[in-house]
C-alpha positions as CSV (number, residue, x, y, z in Angstrom):
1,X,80.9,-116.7,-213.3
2,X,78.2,-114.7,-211.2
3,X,77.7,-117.7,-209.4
4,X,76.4,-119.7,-212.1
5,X,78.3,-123.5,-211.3
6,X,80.6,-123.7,-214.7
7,X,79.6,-127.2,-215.4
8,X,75.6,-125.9,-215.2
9,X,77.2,-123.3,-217.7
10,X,79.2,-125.2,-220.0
11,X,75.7,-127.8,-220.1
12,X,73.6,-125.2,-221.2
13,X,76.0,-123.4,-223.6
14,X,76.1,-127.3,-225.0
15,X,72.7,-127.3,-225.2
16,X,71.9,-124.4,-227.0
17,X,74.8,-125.7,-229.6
18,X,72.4,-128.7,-230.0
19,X,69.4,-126.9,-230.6
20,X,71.2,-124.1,-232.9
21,X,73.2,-127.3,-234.9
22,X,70.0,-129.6,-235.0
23,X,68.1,-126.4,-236.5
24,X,70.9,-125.6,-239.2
25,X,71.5,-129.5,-240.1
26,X,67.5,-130.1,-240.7
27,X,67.1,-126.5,-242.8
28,X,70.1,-127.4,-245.0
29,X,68.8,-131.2,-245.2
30,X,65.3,-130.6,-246.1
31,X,64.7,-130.4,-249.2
32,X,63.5,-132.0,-252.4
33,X,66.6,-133.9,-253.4
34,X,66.9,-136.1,-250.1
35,X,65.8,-139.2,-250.5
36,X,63.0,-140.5,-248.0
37,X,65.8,-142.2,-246.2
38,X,67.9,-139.2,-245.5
39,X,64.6,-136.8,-244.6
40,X,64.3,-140.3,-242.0
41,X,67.6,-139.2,-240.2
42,X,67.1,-135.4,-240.9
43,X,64.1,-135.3,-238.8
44,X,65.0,-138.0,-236.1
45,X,67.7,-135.5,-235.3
46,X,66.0,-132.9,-234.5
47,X,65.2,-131.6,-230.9
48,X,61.5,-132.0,-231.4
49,X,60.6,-134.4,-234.4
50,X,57.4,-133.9,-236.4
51,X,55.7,-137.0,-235.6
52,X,53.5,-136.8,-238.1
53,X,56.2,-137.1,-240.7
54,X,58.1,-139.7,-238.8
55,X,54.9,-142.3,-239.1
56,X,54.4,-141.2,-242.8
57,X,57.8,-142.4,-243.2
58,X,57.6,-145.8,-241.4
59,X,54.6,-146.5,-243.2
60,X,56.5,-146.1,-246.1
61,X,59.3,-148.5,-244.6
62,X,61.5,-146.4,-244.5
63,X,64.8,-146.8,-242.6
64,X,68.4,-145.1,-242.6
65,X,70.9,-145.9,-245.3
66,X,73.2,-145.7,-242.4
67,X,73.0,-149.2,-240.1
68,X,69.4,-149.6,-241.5
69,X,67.9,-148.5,-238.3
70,X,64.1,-148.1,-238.4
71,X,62.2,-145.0,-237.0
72,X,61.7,-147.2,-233.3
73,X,65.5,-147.3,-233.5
74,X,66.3,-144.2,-234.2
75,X,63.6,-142.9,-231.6
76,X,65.5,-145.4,-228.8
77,X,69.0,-143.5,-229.7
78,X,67.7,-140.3,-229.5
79,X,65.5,-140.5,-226.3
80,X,62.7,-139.1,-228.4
81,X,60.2,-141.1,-225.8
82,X,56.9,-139.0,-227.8
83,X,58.1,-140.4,-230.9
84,X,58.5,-143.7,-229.8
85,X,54.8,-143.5,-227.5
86,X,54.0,-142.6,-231.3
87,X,55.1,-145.4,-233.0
88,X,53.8,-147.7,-230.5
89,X,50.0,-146.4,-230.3
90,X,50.4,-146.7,-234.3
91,X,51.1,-150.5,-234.3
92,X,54.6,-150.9,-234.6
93,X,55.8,-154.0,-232.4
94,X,57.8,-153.1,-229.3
95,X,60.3,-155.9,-230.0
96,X,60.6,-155.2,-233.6
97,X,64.5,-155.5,-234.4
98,X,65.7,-154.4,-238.4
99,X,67.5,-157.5,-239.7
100,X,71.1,-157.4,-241.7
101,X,72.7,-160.3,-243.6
102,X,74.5,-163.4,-242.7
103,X,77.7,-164.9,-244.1
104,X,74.9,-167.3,-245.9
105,X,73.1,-164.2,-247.6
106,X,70.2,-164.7,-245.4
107,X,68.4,-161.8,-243.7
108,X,68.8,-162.5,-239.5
109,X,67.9,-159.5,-236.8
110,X,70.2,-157.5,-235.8
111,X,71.2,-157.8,-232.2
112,X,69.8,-155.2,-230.4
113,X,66.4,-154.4,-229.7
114,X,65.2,-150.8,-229.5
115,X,64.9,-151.2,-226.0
116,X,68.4,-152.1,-225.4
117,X,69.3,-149.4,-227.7
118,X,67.6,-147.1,-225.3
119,X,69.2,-148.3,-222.2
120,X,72.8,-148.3,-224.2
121,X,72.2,-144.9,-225.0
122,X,71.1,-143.9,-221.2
123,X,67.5,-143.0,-221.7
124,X,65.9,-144.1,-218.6
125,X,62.4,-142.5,-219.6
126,X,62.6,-143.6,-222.7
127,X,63.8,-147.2,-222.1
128,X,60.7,-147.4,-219.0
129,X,58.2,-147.1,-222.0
130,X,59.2,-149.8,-223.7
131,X,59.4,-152.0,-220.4
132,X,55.3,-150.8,-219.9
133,X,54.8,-151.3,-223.3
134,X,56.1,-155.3,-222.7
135,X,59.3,-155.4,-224.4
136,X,62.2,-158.0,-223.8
137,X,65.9,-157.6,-222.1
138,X,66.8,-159.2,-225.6
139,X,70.9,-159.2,-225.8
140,X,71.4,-162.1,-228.2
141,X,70.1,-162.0,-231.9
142,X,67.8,-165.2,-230.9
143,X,70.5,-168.2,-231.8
144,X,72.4,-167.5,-228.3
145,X,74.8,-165.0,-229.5
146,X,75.7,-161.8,-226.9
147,X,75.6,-158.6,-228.2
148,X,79.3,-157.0,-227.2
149,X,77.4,-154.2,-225.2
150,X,75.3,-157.3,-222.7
151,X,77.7,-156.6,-219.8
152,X,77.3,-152.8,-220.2
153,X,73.6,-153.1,-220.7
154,X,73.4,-155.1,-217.9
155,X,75.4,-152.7,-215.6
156,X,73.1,-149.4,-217.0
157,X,70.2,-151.2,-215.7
158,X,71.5,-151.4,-212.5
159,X,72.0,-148.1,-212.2
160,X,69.3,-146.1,-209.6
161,X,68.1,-144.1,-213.0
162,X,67.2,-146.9,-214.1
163,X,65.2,-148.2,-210.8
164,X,62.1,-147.9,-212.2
165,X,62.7,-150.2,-215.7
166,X,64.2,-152.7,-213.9
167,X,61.1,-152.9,-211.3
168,X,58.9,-153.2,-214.2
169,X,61.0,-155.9,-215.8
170,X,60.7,-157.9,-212.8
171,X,58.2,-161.0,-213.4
172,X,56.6,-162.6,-211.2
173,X,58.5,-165.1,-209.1
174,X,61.9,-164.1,-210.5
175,X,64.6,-162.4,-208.4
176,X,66.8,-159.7,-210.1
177,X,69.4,-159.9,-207.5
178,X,69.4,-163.7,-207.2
179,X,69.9,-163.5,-211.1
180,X,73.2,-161.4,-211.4
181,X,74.2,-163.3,-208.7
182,X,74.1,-166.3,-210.3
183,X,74.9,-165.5,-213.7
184,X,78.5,-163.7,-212.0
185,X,78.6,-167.3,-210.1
186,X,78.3,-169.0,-213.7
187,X,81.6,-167.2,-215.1
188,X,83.9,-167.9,-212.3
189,X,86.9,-170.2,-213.0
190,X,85.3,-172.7,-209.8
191,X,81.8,-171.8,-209.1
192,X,80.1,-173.2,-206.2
193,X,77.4,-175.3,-207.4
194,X,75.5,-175.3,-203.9
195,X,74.9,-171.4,-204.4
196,X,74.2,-171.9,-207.8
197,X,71.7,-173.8,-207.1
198,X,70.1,-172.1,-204.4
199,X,69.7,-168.9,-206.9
200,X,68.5,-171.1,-209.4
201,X,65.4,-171.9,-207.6
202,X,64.8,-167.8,-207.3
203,X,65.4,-167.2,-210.7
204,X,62.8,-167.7,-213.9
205,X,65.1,-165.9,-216.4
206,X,68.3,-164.0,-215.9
207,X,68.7,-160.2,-217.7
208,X,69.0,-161.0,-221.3
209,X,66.3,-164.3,-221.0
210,X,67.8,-166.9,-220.5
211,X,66.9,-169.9,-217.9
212,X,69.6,-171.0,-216.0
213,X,70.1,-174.2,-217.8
214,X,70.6,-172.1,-221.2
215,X,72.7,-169.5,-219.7
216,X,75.2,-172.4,-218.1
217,X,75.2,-173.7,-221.7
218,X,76.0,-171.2,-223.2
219,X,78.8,-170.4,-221.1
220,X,80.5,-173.9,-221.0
221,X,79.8,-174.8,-217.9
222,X,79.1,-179.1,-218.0
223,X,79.2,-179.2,-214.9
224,X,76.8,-176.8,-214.1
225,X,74.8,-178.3,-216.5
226,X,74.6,-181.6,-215.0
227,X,74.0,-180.2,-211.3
228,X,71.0,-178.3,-212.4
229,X,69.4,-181.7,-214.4
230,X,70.0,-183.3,-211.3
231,X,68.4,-180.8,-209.5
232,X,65.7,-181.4,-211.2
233,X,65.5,-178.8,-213.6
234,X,63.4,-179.5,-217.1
235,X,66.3,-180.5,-219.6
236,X,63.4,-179.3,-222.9
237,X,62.6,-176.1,-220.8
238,X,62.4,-172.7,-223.2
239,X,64.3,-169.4,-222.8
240,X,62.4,-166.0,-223.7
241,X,63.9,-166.5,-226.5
242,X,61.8,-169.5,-227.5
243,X,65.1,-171.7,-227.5
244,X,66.0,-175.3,-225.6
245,X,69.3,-176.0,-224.5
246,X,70.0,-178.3,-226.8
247,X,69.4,-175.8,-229.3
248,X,72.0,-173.3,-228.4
249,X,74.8,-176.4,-227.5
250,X,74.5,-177.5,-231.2
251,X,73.7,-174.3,-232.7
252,X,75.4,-171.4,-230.6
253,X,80.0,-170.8,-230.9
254,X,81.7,-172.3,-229.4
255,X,79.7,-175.7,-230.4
256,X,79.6,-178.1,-227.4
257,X,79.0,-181.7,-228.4
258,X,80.1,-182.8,-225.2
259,X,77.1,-180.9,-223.4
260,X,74.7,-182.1,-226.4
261,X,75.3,-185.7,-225.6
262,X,74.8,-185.2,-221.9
263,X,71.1,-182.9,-222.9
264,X,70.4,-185.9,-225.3
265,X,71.1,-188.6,-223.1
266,X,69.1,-186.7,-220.4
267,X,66.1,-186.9,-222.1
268,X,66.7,-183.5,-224.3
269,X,64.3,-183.2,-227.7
270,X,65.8,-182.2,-231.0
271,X,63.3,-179.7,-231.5
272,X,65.4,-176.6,-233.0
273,X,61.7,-174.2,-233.2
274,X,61.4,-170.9,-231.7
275,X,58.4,-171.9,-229.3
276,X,57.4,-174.0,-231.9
277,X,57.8,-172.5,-235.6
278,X,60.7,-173.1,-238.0
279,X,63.0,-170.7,-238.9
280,X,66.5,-170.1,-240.6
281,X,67.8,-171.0,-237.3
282,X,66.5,-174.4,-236.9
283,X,67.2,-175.0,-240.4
284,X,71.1,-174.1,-239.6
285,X,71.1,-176.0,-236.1
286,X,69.7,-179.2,-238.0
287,X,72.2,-179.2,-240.3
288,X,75.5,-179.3,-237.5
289,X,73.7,-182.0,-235.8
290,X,74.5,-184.1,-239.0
291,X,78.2,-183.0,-238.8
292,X,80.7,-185.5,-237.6
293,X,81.4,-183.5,-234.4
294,X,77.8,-184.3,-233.2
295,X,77.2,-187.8,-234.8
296,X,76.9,-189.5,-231.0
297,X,74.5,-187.2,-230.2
298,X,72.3,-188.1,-233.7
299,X,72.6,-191.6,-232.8
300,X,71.3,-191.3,-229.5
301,X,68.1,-189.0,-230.4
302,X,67.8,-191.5,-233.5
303,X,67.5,-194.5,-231.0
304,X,64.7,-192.8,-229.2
305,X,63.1,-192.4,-232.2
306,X,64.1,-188.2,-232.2
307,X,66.2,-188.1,-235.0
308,X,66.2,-184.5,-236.9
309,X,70.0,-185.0,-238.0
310,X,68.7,-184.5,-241.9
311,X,69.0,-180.9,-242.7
312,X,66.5,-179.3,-244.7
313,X,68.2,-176.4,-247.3
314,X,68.2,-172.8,-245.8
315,X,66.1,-170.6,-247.3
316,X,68.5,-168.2,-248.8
């Protein structure tokens, strides 16, 4: 192919399709009969977006009929990183996350972030704005729950493209490596609490934000659970997701009442807040505390004087 490498060939005969097909579907899509969401998508695909037009449309709240993704969203799966600097510098909050409904009818955020949308979608330039801008490895939609892609999203980060995102997530005092350690050591059918332990001391948060006392929670892991209380750790300690343990043993599925008795009897407080404010959450994790399942945890917080086993209605 006059030595031009085929796979440098068939890349830039792919490329010029994209810029050919991204030209044809915004000409045939712009016009008066779109609606403000369709223009939304129309001009989020194209190769260059007219940023101008993409903040006139978020200020008009505008997101896609499709997945109700907002323009940061859409920016993150795209890899437009101008757009996104854009949206940034114009106020819009680098954690923002479009919500969807419940089984209850009430609005809750989706799971993913626009930053993990960006690392899912292997933009390493884009996703290192967003990690200087200060947004969170979130993975769960803040009651516990894993998005399906947190392994994967995990693994992209590890990946030398993404050296640089993964520096900057890095906070002070916390070791990445002793993290993934530990939370691989966490899933094992017999982990070794010992090593466990040791990382635990290294680590502030693991990936996704949670401390190791959450994480082993989450996972199931009483025993894990009980060697880091008696390793000192602080049973009413927070996650970066504003969440105790307790929270996510009486809130997050699986439920495990046997874990909540051991947090209550440990000293754990019934406080169901996202670092301190009530939401739809707390309202739900208050009410399976009054469910039979958990009724020896209730009485114990109850005869320390922390009873919040009386649910308050969700606001619907």
């Amino acid at each position: 192919m006059n030595g031009i490498y085929p796979m440098k060939f068939f890349d830039s005969l792919k490329a010029k399709f994209n810029r050919v097909s991204d030209k044809i579907y915004y000409a045939c899509s712009n016009t008066a009969n779109l609606s403000d969401a369709e223009k939304l998508d129309a001009e989020m695909r194209r190769r260059n977006p007219n940023i101008r037009r993409v903040l006139q449309l978020h200020d008009k709240g505008v997101v896609t009929t499709n997945h109700e993704n907002t323009p940061l969203e859409l920016a993150a799966i795209y890899g437009h990183s101008a757009v996104v600097t854009a949206l940034l510098d114009h106020g819009v909050d680098v954690n923002q996350r479009s919500q969807h409904k419940d089984g209850h009818g009430a609005l809750i955020p989706k799971f993913s972030t626009a930053f993990s949308i960006a690392i899912l979608n292997r933009h390493p330039k884009t996703a290192k704005i967003f990690a200087q801008r200060g947004a969170t490895f979130d993975l769960t939609d803040g009651a516990g729950n894993k998005n399906a892609y947190a392994k994967e999203c995990q693994e992209i980060l590890a990946w030398e493209s993404f050296a640089e995102v993964a520096e900057i997530l890095n906070p002070s005092g916390n070791n990445l490596v002793a993290a993934k350690r530990l939370t691989q050591e966490m899933t094992k059918k017999n982990p070794d609490i010992r090593r466990i332990l040791q990382w635990s001391d290294q680590v502030v948060k693991t990936y996704d934000g949670y401390t190791p006392l959450t994480y082993a929670v989450n996972y199931g892991r009483p025993e894990i659970v009980t060697a880091l209380l008696d390793h000192g750790v602080d049973v009413n300690q927070r996650d970066t997701k504003g969440r105790t343990a307790l929270f996510y043993a009486v809130h997050s599925e699986p439920r495990h009442p046997g874990m909540a008795k051991v947090l209550a009897q440990r000293g754990a407080l019934a406080d169901f807040t996202c670092n301190g404010e009530e939401d739809i959450l707390t309202r739900y994790a208050q009410q399976y505390l009054a469910k039979d399942k958990f009724k020896e945890v209730a009485a114990i917080l109850k005869a320390r004087g922390n009873n919040q086993a009386t649910p308050k209605p969700p606001a619907m």
